[in-house]
Each structure stands twice: as C-alpha cells, then as structure tokens.
BAKOLDREN-837220 format. One record per atom (N, C-alpha, C): residue in one letter; x, y, z. Coordinates in steps of 0.2 Angstrom, whole numbers, padded with zeros to 4 digits, always signed. Layout:
BEGIN
aXYZ
...
END
This chain:
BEGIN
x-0232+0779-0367
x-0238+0778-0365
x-0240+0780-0358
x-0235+0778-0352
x-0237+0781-0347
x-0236+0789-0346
x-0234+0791-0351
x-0235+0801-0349
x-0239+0800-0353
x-0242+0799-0358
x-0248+0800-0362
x-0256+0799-0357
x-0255+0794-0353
x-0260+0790-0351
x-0256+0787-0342
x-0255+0793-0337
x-0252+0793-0333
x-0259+0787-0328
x-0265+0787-0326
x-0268+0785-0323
x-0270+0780-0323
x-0270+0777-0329
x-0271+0770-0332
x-0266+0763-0328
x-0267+0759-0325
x-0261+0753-0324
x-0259+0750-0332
x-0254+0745-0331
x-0250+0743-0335
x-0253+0739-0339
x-0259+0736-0337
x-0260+0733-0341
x-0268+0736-0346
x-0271+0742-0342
x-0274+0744-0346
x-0269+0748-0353
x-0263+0749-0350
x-0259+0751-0355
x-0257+0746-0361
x-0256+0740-0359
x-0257+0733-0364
x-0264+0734-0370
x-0267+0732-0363
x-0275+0733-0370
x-0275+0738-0374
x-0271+0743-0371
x-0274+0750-0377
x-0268+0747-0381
x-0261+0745-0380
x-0259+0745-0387
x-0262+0740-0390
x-0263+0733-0389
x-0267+0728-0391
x-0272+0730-0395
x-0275+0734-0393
x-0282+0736-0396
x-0280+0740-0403
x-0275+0744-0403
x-0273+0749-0408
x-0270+0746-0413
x-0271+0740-0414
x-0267+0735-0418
x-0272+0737-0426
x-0266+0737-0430
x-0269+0738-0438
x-0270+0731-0441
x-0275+0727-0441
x-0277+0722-0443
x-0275+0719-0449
x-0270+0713-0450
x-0269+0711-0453
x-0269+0703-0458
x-0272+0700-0462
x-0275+0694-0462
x-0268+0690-0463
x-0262+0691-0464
x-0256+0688-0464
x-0253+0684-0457
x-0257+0690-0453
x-0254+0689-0445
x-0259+0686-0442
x-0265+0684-0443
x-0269+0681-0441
x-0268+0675-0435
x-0266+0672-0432
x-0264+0666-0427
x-0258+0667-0429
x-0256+0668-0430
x-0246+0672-0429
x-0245+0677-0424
x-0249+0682-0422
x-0248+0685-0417
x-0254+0685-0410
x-0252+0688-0406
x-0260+0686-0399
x-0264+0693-0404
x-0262+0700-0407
x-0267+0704-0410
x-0269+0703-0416
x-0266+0698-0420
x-0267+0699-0426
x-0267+0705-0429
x-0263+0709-0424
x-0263+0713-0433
x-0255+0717-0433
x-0253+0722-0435
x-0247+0724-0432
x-0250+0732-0428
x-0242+0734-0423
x-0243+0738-0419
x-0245+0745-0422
x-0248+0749-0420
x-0248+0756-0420
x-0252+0762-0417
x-0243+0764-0414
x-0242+0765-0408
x-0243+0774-0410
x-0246+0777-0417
x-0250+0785-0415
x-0257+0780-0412
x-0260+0778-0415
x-0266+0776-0415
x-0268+0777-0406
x-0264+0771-0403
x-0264+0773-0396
x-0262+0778-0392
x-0254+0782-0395
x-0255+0788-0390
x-0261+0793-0392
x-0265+0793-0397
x-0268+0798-0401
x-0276+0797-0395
x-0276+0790-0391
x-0281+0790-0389
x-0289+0786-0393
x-0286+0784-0399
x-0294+0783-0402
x-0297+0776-0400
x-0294+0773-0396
x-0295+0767-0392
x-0295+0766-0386
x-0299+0764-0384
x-0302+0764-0374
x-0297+0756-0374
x-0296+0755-0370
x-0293+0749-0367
x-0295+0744-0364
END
C-alpha cells in the first residue's frame, strides 16, 4: 500500500483499506468494517480514503 500510494499517511492508508472492505451481513458488529478485506480493490485505487 505504501509504494502504491507513497504520499498518503498511514492512516489515510487505514481508511483506504477500511473502505475497500466487501460488505458482508455475517460480519456485521463482528468486525470495525463489517465486511471482509479486499486488498485489489484498494491497491487498484477505486476508493478515496
């Protein structure tokens, strides 16, 4: 994530994975994103942080 996205801080690096999250209603108040990870989604960029 940081050679993909070198100018971002860490924690904008957080959100973007946060954000990239595949929503899932199993995982719902089980995890902080509720969903599970998915980490093309993120390096691919289709999510702002």
């Amino acid at each position: 994530m940081m050679a993909q996205f070198p100018m971002e801080s860490y924690q904008e690096l957080i959100a973007r994975l946060l954000a990239a999250t595949d929503k899932i209603p199993a995982l719902e108040g089980k995890t902080i994103s509720g969903g599970r990870l998915n980490v093309a989604k993120a390096l691919a960029g289709t999510v702002a942080p």
